[in-house]
mmCIF file of the N, C-alpha and C atoms, coordinates in Angstrom:
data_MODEL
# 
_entry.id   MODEL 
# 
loop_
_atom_site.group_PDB 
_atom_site.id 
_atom_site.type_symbol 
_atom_site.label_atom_id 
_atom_site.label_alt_id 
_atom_site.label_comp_id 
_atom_site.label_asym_id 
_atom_site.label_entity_id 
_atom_site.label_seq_id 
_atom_site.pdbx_PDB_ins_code 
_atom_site.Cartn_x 
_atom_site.Cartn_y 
_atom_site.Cartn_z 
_atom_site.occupancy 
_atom_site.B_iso_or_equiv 
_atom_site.pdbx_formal_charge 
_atom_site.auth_seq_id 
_atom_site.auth_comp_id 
_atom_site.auth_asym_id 
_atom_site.auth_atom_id 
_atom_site.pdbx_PDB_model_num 
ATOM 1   N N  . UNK A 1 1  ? 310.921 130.410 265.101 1.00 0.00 ? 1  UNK A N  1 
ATOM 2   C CA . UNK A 1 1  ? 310.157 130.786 263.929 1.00 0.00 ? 1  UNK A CA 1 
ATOM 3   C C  . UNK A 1 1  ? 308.677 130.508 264.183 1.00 0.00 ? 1  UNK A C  1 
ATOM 4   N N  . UNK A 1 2  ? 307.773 131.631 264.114 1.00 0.00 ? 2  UNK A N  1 
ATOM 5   C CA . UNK A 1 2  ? 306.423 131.427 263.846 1.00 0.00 ? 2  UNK A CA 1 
ATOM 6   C C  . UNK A 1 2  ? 305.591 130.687 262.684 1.00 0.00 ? 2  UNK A C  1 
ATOM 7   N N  . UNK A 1 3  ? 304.387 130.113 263.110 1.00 0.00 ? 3  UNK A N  1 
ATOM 8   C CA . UNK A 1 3  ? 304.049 128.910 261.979 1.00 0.00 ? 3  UNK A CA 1 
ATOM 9   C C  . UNK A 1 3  ? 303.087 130.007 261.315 1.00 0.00 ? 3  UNK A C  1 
ATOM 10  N N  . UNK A 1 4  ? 302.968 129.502 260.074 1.00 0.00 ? 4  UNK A N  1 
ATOM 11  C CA . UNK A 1 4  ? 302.055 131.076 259.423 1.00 0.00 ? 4  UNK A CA 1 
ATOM 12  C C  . UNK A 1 4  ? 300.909 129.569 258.952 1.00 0.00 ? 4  UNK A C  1 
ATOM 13  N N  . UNK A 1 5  ? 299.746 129.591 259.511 1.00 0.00 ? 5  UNK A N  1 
ATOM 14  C CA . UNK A 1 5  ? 298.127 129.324 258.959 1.00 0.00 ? 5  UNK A CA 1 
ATOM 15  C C  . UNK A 1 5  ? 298.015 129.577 257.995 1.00 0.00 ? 5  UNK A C  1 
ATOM 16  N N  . UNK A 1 6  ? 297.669 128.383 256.675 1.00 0.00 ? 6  UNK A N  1 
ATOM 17  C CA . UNK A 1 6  ? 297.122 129.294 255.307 1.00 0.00 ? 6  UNK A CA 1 
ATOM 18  C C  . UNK A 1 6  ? 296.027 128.600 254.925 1.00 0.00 ? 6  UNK A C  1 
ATOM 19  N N  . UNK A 1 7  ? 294.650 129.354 255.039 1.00 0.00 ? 7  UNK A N  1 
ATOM 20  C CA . UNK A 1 7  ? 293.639 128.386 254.536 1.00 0.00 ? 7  UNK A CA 1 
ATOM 21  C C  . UNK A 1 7  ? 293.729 127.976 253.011 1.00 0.00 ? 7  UNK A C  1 
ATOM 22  N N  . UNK A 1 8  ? 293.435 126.625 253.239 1.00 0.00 ? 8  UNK A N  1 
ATOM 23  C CA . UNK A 1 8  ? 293.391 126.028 251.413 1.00 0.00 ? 8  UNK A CA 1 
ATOM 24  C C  . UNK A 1 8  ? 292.294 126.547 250.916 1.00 0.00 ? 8  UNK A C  1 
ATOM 25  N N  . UNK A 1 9  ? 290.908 127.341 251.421 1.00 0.00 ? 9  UNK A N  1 
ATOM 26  C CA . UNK A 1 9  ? 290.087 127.557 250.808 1.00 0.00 ? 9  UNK A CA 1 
ATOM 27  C C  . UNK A 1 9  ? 290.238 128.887 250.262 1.00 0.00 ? 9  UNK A C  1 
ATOM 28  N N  . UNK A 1 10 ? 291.394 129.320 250.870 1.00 0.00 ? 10 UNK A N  1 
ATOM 29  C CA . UNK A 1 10 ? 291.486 130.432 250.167 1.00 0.00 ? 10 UNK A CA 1 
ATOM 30  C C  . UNK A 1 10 ? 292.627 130.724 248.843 1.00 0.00 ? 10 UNK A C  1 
ATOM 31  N N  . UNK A 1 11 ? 293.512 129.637 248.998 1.00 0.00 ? 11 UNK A N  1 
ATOM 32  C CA . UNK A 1 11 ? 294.367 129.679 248.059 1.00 0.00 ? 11 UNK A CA 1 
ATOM 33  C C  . UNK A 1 11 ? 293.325 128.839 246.988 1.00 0.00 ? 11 UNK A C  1 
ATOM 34  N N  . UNK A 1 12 ? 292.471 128.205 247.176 1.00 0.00 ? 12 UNK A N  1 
ATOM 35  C CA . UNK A 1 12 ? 291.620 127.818 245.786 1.00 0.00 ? 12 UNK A CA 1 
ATOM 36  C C  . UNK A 1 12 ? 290.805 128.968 245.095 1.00 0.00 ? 12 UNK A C  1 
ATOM 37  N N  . UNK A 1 13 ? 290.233 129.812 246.218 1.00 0.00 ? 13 UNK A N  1 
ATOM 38  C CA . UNK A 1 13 ? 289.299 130.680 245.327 1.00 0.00 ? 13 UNK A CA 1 
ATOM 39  C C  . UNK A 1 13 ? 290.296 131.948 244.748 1.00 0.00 ? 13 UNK A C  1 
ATOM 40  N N  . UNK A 1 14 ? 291.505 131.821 245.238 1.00 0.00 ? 14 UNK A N  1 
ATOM 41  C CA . UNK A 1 14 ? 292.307 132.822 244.287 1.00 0.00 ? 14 UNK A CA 1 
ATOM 42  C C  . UNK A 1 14 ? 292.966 132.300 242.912 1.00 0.00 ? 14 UNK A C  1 
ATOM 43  N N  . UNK A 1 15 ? 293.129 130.492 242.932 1.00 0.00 ? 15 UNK A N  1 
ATOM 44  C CA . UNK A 1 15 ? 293.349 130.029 241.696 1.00 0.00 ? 15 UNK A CA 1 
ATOM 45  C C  . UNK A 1 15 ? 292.184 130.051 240.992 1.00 0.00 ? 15 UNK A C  1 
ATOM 46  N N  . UNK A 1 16 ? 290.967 129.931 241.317 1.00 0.00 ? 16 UNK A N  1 
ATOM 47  C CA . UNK A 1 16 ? 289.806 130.140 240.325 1.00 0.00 ? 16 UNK A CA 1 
ATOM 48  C C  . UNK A 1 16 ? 289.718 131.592 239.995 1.00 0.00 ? 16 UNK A C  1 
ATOM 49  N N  . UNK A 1 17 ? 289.988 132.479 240.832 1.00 0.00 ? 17 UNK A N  1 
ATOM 50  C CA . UNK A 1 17 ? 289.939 134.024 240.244 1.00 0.00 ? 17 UNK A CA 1 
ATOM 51  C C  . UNK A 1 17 ? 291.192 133.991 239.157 1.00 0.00 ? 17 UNK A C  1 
ATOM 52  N N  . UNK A 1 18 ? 292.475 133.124 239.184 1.00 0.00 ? 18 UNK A N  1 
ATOM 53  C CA . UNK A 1 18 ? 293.301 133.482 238.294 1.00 0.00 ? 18 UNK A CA 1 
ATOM 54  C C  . UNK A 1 18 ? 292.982 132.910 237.654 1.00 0.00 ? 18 UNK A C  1 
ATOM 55  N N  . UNK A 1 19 ? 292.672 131.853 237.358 1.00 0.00 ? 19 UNK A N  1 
ATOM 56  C CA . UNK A 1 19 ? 291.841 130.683 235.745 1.00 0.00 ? 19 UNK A CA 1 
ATOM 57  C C  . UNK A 1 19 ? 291.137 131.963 235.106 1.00 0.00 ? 19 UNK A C  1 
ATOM 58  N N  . UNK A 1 20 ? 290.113 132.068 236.301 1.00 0.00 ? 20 UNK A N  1 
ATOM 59  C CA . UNK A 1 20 ? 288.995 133.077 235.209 1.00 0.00 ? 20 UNK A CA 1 
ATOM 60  C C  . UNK A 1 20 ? 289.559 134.681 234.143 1.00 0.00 ? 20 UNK A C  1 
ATOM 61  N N  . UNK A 1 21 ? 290.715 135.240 234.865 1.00 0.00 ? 21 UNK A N  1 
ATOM 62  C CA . UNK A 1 21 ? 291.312 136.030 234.122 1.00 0.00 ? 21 UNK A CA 1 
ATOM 63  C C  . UNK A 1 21 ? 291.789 135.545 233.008 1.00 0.00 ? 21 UNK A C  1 
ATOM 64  N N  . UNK A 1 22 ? 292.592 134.418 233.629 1.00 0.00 ? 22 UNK A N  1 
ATOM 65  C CA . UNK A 1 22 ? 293.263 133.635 231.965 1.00 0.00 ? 22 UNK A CA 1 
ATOM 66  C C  . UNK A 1 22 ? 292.333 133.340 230.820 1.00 0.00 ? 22 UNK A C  1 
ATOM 67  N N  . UNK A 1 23 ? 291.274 133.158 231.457 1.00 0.00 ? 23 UNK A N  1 
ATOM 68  C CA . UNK A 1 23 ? 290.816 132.345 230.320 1.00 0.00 ? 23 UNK A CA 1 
ATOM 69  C C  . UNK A 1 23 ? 289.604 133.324 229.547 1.00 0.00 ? 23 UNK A C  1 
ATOM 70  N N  . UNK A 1 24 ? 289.862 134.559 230.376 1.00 0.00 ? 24 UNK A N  1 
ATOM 71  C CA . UNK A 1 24 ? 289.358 136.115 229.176 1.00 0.00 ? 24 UNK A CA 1 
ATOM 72  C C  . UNK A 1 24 ? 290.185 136.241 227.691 1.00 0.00 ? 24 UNK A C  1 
ATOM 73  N N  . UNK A 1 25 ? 289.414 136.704 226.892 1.00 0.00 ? 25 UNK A N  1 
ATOM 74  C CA . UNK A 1 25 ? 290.684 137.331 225.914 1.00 0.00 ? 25 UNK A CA 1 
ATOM 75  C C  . UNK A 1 25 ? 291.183 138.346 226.159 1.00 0.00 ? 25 UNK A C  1 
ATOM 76  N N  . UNK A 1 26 ? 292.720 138.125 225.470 1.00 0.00 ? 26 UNK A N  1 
ATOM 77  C CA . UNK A 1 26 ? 293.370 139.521 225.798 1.00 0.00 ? 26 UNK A CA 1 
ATOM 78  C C  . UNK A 1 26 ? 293.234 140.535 225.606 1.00 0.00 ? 26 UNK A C  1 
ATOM 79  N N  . UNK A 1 27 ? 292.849 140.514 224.747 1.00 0.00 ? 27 UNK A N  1 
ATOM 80  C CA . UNK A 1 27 ? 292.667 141.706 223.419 1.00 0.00 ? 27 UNK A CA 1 
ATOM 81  C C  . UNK A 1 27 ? 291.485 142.405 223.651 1.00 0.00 ? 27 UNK A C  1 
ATOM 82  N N  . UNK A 1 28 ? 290.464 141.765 224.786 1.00 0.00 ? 28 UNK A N  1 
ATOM 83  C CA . UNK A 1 28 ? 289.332 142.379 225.370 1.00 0.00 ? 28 UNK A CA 1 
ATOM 84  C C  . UNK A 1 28 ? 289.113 143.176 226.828 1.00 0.00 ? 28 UNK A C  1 
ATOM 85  N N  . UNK A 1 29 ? 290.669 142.779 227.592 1.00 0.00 ? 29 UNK A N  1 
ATOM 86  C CA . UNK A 1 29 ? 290.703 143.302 228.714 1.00 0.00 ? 29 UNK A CA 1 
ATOM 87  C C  . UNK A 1 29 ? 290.918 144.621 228.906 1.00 0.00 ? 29 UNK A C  1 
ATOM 88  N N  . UNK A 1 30 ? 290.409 145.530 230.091 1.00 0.00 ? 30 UNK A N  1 
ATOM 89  C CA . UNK A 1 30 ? 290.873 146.742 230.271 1.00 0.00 ? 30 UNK A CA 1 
ATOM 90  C C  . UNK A 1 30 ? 291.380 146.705 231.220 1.00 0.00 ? 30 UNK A C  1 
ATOM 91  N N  . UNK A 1 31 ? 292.767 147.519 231.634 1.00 0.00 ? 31 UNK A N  1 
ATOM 92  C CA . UNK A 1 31 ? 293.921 146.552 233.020 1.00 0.00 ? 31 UNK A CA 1 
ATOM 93  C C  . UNK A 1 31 ? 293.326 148.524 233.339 1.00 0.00 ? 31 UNK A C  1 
ATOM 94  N N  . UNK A 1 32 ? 292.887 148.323 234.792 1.00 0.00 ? 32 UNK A N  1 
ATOM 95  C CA . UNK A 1 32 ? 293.186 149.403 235.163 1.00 0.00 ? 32 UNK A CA 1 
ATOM 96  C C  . UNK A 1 32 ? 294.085 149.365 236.708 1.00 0.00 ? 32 UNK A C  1 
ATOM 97  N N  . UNK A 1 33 ? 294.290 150.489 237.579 1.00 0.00 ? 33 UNK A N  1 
ATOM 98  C CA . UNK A 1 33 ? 295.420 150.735 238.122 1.00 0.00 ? 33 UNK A CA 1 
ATOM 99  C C  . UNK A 1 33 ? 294.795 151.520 239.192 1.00 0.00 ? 33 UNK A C  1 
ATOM 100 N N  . UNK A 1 34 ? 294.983 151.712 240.511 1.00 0.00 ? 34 UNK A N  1 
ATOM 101 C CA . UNK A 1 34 ? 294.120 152.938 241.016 1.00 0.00 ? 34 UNK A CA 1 
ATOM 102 C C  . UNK A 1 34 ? 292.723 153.492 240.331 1.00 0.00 ? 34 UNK A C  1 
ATOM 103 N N  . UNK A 1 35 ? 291.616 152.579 240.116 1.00 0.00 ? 35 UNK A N  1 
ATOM 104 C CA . UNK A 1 35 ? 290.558 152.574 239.174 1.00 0.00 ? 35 UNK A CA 1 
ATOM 105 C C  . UNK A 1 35 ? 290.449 153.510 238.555 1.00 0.00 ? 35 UNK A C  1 
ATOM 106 N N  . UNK A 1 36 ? 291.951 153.855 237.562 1.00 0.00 ? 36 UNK A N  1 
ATOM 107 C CA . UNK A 1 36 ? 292.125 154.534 236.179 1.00 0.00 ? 36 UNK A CA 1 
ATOM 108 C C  . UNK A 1 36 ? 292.788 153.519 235.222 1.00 0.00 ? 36 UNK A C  1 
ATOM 109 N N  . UNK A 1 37 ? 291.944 153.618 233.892 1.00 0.00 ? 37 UNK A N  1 
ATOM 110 C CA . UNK A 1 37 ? 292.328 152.712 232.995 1.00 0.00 ? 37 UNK A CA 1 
ATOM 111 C C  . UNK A 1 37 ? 293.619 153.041 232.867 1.00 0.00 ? 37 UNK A C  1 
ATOM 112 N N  . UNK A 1 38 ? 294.640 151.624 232.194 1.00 0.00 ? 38 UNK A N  1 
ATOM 113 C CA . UNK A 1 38 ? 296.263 151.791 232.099 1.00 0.00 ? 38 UNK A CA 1 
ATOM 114 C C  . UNK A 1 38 ? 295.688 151.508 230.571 1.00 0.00 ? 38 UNK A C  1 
ATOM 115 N N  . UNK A 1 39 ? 296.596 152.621 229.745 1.00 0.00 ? 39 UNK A N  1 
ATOM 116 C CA . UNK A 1 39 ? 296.702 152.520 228.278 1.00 0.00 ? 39 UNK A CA 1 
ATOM 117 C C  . UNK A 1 39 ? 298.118 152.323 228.046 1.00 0.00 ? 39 UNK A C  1 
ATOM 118 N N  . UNK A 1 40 ? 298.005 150.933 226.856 1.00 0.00 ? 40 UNK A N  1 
ATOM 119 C CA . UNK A 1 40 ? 298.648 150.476 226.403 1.00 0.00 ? 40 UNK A CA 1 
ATOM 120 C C  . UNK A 1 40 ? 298.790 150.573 225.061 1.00 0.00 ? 40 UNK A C  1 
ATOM 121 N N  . UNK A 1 41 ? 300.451 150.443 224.795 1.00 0.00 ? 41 UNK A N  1 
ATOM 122 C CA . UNK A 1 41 ? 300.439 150.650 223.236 1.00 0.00 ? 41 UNK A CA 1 
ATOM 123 C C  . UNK A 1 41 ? 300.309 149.588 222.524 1.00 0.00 ? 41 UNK A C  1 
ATOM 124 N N  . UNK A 1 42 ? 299.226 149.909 221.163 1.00 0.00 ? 42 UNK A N  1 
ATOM 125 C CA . UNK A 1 42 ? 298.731 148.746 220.249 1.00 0.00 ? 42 UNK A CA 1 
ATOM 126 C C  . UNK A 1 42 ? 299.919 147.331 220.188 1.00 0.00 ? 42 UNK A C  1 
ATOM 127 N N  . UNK A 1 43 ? 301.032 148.097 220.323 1.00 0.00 ? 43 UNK A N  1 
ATOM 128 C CA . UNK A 1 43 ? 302.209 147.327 219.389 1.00 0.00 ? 43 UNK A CA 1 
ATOM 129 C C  . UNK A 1 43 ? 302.431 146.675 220.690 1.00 0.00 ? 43 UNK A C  1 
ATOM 130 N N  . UNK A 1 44 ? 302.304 146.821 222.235 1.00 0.00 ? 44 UNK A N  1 
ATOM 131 C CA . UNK A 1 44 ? 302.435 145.842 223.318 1.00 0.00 ? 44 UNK A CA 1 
ATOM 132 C C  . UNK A 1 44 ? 301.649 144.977 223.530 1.00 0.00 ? 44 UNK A C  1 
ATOM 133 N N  . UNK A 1 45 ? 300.557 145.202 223.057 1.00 0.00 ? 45 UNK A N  1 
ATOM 134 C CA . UNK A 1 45 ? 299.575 144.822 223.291 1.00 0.00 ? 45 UNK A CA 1 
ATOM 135 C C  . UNK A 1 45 ? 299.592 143.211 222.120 1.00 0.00 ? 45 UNK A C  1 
ATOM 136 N N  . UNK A 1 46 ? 299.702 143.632 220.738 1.00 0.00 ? 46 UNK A N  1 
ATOM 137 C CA . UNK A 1 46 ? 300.261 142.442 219.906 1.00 0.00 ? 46 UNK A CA 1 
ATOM 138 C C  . UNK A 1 46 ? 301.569 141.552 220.149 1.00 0.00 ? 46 UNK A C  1 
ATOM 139 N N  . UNK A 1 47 ? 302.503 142.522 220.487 1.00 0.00 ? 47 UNK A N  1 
ATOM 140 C CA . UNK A 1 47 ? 303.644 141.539 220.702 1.00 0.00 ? 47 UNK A CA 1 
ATOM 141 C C  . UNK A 1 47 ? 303.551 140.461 221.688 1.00 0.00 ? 47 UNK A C  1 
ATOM 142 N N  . UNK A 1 48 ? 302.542 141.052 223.339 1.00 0.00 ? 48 UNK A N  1 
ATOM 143 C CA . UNK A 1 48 ? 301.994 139.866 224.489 1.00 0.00 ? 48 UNK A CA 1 
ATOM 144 C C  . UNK A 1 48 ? 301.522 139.084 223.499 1.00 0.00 ? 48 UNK A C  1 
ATOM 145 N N  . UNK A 1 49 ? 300.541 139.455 222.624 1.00 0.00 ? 49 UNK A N  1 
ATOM 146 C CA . UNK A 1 49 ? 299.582 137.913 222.258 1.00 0.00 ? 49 UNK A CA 1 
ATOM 147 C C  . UNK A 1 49 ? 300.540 137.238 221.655 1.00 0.00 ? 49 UNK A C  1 
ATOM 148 N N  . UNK A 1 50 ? 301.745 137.449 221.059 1.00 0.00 ? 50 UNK A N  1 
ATOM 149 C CA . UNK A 1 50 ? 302.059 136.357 220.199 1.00 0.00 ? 50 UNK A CA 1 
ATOM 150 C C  . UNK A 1 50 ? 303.089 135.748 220.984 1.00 0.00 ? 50 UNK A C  1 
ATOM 151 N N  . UNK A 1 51 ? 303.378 136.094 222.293 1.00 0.00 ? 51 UNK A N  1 
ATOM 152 C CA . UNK A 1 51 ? 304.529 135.314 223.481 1.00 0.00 ? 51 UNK A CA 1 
ATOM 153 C C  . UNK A 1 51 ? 303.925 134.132 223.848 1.00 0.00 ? 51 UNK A C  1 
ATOM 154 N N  . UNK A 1 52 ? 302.983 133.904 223.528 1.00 0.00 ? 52 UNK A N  1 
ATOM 155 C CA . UNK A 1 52 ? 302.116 133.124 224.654 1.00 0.00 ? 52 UNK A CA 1 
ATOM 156 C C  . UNK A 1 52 ? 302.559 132.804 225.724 1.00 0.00 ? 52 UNK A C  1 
ATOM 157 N N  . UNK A 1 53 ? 302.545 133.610 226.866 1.00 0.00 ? 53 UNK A N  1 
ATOM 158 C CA . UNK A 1 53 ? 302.429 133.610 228.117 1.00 0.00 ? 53 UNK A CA 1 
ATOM 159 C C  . UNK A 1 53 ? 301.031 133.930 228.638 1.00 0.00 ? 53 UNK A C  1 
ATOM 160 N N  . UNK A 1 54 ? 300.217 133.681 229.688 1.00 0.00 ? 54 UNK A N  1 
ATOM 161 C CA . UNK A 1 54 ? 299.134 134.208 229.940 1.00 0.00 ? 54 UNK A CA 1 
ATOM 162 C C  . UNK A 1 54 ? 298.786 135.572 230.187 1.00 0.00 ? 54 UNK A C  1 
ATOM 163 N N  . UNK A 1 55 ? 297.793 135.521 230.643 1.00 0.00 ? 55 UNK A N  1 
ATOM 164 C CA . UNK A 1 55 ? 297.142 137.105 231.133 1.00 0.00 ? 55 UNK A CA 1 
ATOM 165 C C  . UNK A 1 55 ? 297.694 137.812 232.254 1.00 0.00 ? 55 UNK A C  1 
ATOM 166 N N  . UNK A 1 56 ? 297.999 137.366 233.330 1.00 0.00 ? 56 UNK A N  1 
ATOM 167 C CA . UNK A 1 56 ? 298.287 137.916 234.241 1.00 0.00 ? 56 UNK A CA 1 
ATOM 168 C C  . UNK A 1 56 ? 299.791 137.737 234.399 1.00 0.00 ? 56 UNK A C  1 
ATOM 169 N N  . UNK A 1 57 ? 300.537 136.974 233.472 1.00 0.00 ? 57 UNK A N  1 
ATOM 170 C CA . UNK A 1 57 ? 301.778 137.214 233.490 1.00 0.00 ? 57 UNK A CA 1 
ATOM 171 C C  . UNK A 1 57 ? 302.078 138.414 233.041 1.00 0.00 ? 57 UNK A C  1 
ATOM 172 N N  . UNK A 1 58 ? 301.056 139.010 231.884 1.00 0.00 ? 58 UNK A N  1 
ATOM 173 C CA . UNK A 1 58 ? 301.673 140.245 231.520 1.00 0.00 ? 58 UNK A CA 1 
ATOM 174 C C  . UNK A 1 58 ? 301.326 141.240 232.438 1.00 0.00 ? 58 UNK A C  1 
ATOM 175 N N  . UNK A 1 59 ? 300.701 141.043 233.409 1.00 0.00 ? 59 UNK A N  1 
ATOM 176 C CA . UNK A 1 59 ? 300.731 142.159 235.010 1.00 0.00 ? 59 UNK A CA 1 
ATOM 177 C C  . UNK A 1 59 ? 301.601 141.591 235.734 1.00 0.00 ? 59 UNK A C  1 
ATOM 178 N N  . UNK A 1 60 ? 302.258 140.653 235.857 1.00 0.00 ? 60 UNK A N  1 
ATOM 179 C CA . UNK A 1 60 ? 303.187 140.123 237.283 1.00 0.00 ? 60 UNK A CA 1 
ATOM 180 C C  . UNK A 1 60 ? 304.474 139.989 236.540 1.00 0.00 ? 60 UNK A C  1 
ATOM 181 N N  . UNK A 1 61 ? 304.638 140.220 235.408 1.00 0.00 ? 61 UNK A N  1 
ATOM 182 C CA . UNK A 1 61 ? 306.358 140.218 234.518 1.00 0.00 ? 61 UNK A CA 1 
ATOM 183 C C  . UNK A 1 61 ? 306.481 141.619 234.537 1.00 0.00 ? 61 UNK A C  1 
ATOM 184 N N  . UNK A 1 62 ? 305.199 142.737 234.345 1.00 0.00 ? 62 UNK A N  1 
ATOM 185 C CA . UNK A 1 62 ? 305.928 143.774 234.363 1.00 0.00 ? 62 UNK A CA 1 
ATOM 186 C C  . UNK A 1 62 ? 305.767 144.698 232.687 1.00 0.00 ? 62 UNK A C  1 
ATOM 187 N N  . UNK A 1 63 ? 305.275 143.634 231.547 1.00 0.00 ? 63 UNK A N  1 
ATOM 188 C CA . UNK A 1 63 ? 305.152 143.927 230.837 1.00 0.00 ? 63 UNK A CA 1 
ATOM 189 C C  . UNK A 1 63 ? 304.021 144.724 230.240 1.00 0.00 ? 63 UNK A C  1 
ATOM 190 N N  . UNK A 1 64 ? 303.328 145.137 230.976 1.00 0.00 ? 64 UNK A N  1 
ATOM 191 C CA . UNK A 1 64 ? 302.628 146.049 230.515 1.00 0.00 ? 64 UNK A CA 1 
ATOM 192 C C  . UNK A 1 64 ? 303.387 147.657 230.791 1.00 0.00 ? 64 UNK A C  1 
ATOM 193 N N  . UNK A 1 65 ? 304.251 147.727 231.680 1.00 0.00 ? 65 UNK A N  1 
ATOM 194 C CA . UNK A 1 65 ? 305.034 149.237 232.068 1.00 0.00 ? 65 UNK A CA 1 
ATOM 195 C C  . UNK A 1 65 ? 305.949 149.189 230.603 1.00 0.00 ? 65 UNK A C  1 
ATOM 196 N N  . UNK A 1 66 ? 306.094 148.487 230.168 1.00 0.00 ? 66 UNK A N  1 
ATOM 197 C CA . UNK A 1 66 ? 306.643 148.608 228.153 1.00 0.00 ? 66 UNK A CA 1 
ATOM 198 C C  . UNK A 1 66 ? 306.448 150.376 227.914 1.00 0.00 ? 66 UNK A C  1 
ATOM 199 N N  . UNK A 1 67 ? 307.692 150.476 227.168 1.00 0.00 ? 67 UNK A N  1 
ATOM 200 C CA . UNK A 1 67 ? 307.803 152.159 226.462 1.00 0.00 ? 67 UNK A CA 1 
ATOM 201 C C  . UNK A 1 67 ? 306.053 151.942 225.332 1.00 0.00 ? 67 UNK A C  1 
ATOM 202 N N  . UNK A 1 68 ? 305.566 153.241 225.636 1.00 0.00 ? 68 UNK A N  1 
ATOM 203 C CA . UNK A 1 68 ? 304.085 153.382 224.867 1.00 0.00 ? 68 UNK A CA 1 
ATOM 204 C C  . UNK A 1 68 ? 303.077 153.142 226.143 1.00 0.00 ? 68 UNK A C  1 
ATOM 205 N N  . UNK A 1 69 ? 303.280 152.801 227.226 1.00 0.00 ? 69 UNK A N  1 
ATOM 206 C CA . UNK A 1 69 ? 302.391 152.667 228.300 1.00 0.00 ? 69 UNK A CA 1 
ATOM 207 C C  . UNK A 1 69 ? 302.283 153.674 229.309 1.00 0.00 ? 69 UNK A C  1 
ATOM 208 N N  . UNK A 1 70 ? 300.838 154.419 228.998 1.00 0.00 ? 70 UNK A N  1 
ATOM 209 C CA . UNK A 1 70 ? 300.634 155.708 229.829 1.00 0.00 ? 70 UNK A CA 1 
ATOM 210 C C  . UNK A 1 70 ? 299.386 155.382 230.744 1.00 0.00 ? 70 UNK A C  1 
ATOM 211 N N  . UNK A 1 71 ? 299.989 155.707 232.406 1.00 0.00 ? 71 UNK A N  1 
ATOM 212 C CA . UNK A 1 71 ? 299.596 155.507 233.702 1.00 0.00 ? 71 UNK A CA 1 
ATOM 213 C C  . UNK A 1 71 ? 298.519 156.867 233.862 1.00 0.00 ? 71 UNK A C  1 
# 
């Protein structure tokens, strides 16, 4: 088995890029995709805020592809 190198300086400046998303409001973000905005439906968009899960969970769960979400 090969040893895989992982710089720590780089796994920090990707936890500070994920803090800084989190700690946007939601309700202010525009998620785009292939730099075309992803529209989301109002009603996904409320139901995330009241899960409280973070910001980028609702890109890495998947929940933004929710029925009402046009690519």
């Amino acid at each position: 088995m090969r040893n895989t190198f992982i710089k720590i300086e780089d796994v920090l400046r990707m936890q500070k890029e994920r803090n800084a998303i989190n700690r946007l409001k939601f309700e202010n973000i525009i998620w785009t995709k292939n730099n075309k905005k992803i529209i989301i439906a109002p009603v996904v968009k409320e139901n995330w805020m009241l899960c409280g899960l973070n910001n980028l969970d609702f890109i890495t769960s998947g929940a933004y592809k929710q029925k009402g979400v046009k690519e």
